[in-house]
C-alpha positions in Angstrom: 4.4 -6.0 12.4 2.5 -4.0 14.7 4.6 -2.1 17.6 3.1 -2.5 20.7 4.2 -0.5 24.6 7.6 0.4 25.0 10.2 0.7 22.2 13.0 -0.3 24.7 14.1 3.2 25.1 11.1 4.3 27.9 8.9 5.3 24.7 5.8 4.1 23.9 6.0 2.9 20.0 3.8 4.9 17.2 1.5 2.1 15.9 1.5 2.3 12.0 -2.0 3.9 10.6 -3.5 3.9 7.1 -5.7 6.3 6.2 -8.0 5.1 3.3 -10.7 7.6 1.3 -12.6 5.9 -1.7 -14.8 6.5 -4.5 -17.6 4.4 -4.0 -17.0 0.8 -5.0 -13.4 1.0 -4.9 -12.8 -1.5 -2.4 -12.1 0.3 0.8 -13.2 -2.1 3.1 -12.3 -4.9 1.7 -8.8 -3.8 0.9 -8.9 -1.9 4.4 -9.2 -5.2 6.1 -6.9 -7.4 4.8 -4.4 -4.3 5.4 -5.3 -4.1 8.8 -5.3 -8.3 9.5 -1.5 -7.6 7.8 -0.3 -5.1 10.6 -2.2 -7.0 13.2 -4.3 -4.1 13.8 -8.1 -2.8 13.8 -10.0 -1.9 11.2 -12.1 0.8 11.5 -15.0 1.3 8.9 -16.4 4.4 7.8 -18.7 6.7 9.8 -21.6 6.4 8.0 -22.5 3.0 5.9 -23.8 3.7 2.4 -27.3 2.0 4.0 -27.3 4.9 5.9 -26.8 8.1 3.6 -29.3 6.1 1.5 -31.9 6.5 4.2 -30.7 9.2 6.3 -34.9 9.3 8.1 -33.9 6.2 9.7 -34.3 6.6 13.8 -31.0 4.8 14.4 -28.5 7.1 16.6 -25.9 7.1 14.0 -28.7 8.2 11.7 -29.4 11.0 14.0 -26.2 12.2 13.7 -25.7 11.9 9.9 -28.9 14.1 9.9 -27.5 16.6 11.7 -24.3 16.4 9.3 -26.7 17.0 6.4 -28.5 19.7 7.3 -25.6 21.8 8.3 -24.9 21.1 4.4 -27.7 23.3 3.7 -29.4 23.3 0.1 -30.7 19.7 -1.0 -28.5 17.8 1.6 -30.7 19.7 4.5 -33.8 19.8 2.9 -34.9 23.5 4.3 -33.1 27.0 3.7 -32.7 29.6 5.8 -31.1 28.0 8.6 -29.8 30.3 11.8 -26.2 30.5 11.0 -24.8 30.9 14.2 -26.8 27.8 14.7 -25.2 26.2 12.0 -21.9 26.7 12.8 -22.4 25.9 16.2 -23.5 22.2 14.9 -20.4 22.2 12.8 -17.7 22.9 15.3 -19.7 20.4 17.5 -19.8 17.9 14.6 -16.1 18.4 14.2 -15.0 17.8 17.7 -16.4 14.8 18.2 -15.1 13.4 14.8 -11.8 14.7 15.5 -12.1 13.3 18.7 -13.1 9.6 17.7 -10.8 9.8 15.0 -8.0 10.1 17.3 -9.1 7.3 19.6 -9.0 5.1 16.8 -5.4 6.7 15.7 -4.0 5.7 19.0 -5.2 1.9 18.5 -3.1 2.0 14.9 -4.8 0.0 12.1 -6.9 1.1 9.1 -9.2 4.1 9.7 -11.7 4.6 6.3 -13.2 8.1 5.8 -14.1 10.1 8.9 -11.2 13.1 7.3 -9.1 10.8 9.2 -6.8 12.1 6.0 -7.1 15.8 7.1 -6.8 15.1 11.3 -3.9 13.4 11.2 -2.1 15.0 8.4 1.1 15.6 10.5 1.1 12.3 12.8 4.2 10.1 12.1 4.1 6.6 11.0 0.6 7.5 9.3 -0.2 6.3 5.2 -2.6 8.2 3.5 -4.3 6.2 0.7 -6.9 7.2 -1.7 -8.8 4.6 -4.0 -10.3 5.1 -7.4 -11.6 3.7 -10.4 -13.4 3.1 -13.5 -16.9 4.0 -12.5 -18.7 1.1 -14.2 -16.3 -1.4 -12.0 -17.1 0.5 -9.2 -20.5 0.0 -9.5 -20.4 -3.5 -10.0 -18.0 -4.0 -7.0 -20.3 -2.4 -5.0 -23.6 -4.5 -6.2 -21.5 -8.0 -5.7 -20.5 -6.5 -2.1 -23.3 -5.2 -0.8 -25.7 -8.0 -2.5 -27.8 -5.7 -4.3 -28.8 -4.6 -8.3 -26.5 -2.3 -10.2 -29.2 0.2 -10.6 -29.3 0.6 -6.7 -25.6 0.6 -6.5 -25.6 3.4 -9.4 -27.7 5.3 -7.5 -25.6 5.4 -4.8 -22.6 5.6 -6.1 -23.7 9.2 -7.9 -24.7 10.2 -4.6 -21.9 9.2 -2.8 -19.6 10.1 -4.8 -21.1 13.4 -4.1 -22.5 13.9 -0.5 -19.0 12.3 1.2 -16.5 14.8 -0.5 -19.2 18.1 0.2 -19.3 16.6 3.9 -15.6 17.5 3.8 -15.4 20.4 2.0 -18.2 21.5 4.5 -16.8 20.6 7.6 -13.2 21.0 7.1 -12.6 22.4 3.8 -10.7 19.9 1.9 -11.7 18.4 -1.2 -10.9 14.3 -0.8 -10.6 13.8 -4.4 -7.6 15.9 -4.5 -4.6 13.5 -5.0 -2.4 16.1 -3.5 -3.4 14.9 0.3 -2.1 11.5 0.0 0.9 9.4 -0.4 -0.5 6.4 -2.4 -3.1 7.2 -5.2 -4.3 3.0 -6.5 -6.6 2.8 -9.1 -9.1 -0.4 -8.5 -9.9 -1.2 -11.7 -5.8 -1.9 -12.9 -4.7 -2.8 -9.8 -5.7 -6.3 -8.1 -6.8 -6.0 -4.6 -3.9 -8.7 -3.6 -1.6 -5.7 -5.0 -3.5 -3.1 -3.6 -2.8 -4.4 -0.1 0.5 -5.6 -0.6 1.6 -2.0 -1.6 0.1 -0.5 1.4 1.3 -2.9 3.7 4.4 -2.5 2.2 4.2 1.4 2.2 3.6 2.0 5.8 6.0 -0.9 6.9 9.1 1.8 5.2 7.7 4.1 7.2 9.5 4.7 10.6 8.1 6.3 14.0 9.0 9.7 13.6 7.3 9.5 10.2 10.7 9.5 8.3 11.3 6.8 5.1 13.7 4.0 7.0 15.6 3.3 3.6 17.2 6.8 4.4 18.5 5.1 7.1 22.2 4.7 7.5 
């Protein structure tokens, strides 16, 4: 399914994207990659792993970064007050280029892209699904424990702070609020819909789709 070089008319083909957000324990990568193994494309997982916003003092580089992303949050995300604010804006507008700019990397490779405001950045690119995924929060949290191998009480205690410190990231760093069903094309609740469903719909969704982002069943 996946378009690859030319189109046959000297025009390189739009590969088909799917942007996915999530409430914790929706399913996102799961659902994410068996979307992405349908087109034929890459997945690409979220910037930062719920290991990671769980222990954001970790020395890892990508922890460095999410610390950087917290404390530009302010409050109890950055753990001091009275940060220099031309300082702080200075970190955001770095913050955001480099997102923005892996973000589109990853774009023009096609696939599944989870998080990142992947939503936000590439709002306007044709051939691009936006997909958000919810659910009941007590099957959330148990999708999460049976995922990630761990109790429920851990996977409660990140999903309330998940569920949290992704969507202020956003509304910090570019002023959306994920959670708003308004951003997407295809809103799938988890807990009524089967993940074999799920995916078909998406699949199914961005495969309408055509390059210029139009619906190809308006085609004549």
């Amino acid at each position: 399914m996946a378009e690859q070089g030319s189109d046959g008319y000297g025009k390189t083909a739009v590969k088909p994207v799917v942007t996915m957000w999530e409430q914790y324990g929706a399913g996102a990568t799961d659902i994410g990659q068996r979307v992405a193994q349908s087109l034929g494309l890459p997945f690409h997982a979220q910037a930062f792993s719920s290991a990671e916003l769980e222990d954001a003092e970790s020395a890892l580089d990508n922890q460095a970064i999410l610390a950087r992303v917290l404390s530009t949050m302010g409050g109890a995300y950055g753990g001091f007050e009275g940060r220099d604010v031309i300082v702080t804006q200075r970190e955001k507008r770095d913050l955001v280029i480099r997102n923005n700019r892996a973000v589109l990397r990853s774009a023009d490779e096609g696939g599944v892209i989870v998080g990142r405001n992947a939503t936000v950045i590439l709002a306007t690119r044709p051939r691009t699904l936006h997909v958000l995924l919810t659910g009941d929060v007590d099957d959330r949290v148990d999708r999460a424990a049976a995922d990630a191998g761990i109790s429920r009480d851990q996977a409660k205690k990140r999903q309330v702070r998940e569920d949290d410190v992704r969507a202020e990231m956003s509304r910090t760093l570019y002023g959306w609020d994920p959670h708003s069903p308004e951003h997407y094309d295809l809103v799938l609740n988890t807990s009524r819909i089967p993940t074999d469903a799920a995916v078909a719909a998406i699949v199914d969704a961005i495969g309408s789709s055509t390059p210029d982002g139009g619906d190809s069943s308006k085609d004549g």
